[in-house]
N, C-alpha and C positions, 0 to 999 in steps of 0.2 A: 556666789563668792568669786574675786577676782581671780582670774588667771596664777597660778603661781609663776613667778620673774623665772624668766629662763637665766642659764648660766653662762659666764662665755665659752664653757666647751661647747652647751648647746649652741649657739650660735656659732660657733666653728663648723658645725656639725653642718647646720645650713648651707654655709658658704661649701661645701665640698660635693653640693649635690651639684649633677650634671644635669645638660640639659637633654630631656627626652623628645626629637625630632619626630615630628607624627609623620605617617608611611609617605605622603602624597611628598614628603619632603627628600622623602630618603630615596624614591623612586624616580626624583626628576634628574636631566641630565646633570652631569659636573659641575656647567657654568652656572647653569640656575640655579641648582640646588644650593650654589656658594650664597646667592646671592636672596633664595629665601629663607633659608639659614639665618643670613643677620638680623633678615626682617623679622625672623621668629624670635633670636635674644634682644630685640629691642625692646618686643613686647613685652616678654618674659622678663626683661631686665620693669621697664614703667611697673610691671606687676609685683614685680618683687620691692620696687621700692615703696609702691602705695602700701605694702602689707607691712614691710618695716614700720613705715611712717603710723601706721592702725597700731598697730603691735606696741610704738614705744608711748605712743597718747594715752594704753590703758596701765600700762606699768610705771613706777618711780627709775629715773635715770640713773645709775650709778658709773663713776667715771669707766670704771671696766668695762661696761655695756655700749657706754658712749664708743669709747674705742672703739671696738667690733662693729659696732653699727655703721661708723664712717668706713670699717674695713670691709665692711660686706657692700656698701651702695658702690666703693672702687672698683671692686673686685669685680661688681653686676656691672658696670659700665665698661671693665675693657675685656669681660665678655661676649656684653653687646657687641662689642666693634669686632673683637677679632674670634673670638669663639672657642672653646677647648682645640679644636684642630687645630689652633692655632702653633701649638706645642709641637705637631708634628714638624720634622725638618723638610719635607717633601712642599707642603705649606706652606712655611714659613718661609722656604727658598725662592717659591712661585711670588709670595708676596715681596718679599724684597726686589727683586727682578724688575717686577711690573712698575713696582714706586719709583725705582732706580730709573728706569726710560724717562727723556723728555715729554711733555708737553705741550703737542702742537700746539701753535696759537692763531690767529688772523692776520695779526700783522707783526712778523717778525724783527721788524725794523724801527714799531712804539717802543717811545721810553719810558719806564716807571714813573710812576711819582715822583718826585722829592730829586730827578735827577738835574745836575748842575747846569746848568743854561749856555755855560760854556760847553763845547763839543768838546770830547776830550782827543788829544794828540794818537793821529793813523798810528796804528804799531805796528812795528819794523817786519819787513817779512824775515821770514825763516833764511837761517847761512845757507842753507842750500840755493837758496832762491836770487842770491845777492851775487850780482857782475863784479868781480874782483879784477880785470883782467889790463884795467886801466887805471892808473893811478891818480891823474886829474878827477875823472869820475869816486870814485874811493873818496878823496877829499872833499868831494861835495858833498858827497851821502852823508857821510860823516857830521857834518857841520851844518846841514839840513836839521839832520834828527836830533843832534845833539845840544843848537839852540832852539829849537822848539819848545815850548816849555808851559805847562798849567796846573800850578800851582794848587787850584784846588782839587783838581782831580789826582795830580802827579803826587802829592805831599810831602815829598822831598827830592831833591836835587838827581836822586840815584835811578829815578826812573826813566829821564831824558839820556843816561850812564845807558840802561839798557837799550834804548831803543836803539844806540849810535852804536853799540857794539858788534853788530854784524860784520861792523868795515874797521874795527879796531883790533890790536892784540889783546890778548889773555891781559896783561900784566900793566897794559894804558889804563883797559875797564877796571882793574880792579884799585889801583892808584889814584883815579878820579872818582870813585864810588865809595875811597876810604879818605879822602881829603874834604874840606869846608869849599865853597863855592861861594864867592862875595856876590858875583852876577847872580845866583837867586837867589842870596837876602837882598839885594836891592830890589828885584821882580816884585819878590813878596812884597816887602815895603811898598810899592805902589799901587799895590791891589791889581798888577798886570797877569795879563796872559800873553807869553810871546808866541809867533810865528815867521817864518822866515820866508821874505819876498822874495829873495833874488840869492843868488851865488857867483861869484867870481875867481875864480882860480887862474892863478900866473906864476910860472916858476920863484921861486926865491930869490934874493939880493944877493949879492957878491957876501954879505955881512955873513950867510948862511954857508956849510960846507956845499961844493958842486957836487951835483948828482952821479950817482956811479949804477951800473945794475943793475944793483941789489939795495940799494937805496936813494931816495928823491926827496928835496925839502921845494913845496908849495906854498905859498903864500894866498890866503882863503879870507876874502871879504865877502862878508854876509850882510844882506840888508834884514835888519829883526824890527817888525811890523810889532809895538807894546799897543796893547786896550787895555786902560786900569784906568784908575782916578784921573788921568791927562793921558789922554793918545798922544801919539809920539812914534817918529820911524830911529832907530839908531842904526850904526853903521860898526861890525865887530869884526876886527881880521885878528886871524889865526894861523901862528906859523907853524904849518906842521912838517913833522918829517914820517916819510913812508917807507914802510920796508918790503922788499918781495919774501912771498912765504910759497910754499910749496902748492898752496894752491891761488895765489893771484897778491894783488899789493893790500896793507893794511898797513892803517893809522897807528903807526910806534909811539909818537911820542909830540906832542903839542905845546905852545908858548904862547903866551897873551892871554891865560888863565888866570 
């Protein structure tokens, strides 16, 4: 006579056994024993599932059964992997830790797959790191970094915003990062990536206030090197004005935007 069909309690019942670690496992050190351990619920998990799999070929399915059955072959799998100690916190802490560290690799410096063929734009060093102490200089950095530009890696306008911010005020970056930018919807329209060849900086025109202190207007011509659909050098000047701040000059405020 056939087996009589077990129940889903019975089958609850299954899933709630633990796994019983034979002595040579329990006796070896820490690291190993973690690690024969899994090798033992991998097995025990393959054995559990061939017996499910025996168990359901001699009995009629019912959708209750079904359930339990996909819940117990889950259950057997992130056993396997991670194991009732899993639950402890002492464990579980060790595990997170260890997954959380990097992994070394051979060559630090390979790029992924899939990655864009365009290099993408050097990012800014850190304020700390940035020579405020000239204001000519200040203005080149500034208009360096900030037409620099690629498009497909940047994705919008406000990332070239950031990298030029080291040498800008508060209140520049956040005006240029909340305004439209015609110079990168024409970029994008060209399929370009800009880069900037050259810099020239000369005081400002008569047309501009004369310098005082605590404030300087520059005049900043950039040669920007486009690759897209037609190579092409353009020529962008930028009149800015600089202000001294308490720890060196920054970009106030700009025109020819």
């Amino acid at each position: 006579m056939p087996e009589e069909e077990k129940t889903p309690e019975q089958w609850r019942e299954l899933l709630r056994a633990t796994y019983d670690y034979p002595d040579e496992i329990q006796d070896a050190p820490r690291r190993r024993r973690r690690r024969l351990r899994r090798a033992h619920r991998h097995a025990e998990r393959e054995r559990t599932t061939e017996w499910i799999r025996e168990q359901r070929r001699r009995e009629p399915t019912t959708p209750a059964v079904a359930l339990v059955v996909v819940a117990a072959v889950l259950v057997a799998g992130m056993l396997a992997r991670f194991g009732p100690d899993w639950f402890s916190s002492d464990d579980r802490a060790s595990s997170v830790t260890t997954s959380a560290l990097p992994t070394p690799t051979g060559d630090q410096d390979a790029k992924p797959a899939g990655t864009a063929s365009a290099d993408p734009p050097a990012a800014s060093p850190s304020p700390s790191a940035v020579d405020l102490s000239d204001a000519d200089t200040v203005a080149e950095q500034f208009t360096r970094h900030y037409l620099t530009r690629n498009p497909p890696v940047d994705n919008d306008h406000t990332a070239a915003v950031r990298r030029a911010a080291p040498w800008a005020m508060p209140a520049l970056v956040e005006n240029l990062a909340n305004s439209t930018d015609p110079a990168w919807g024409k970029l994008v329209s060209q399929g370009g990536v800009s880069t900037v060849s050259a810099v020239a900086v000369k005081p400002a025109g008569d047309d501009l206030p004369p310098d005082t202190p605590l404030r300087v207007w520059r005049t900043v011509t950039a040669t920007v090197d486009v690759a897209g659909y037609t190579d092409n050098t353009q020529k962008t000047t930028l009149q800015t004005e600089l202000t001294s701040t308490g720890d060196g000059w920054r970009v106030s405020r700009i025109l020819g935007v």
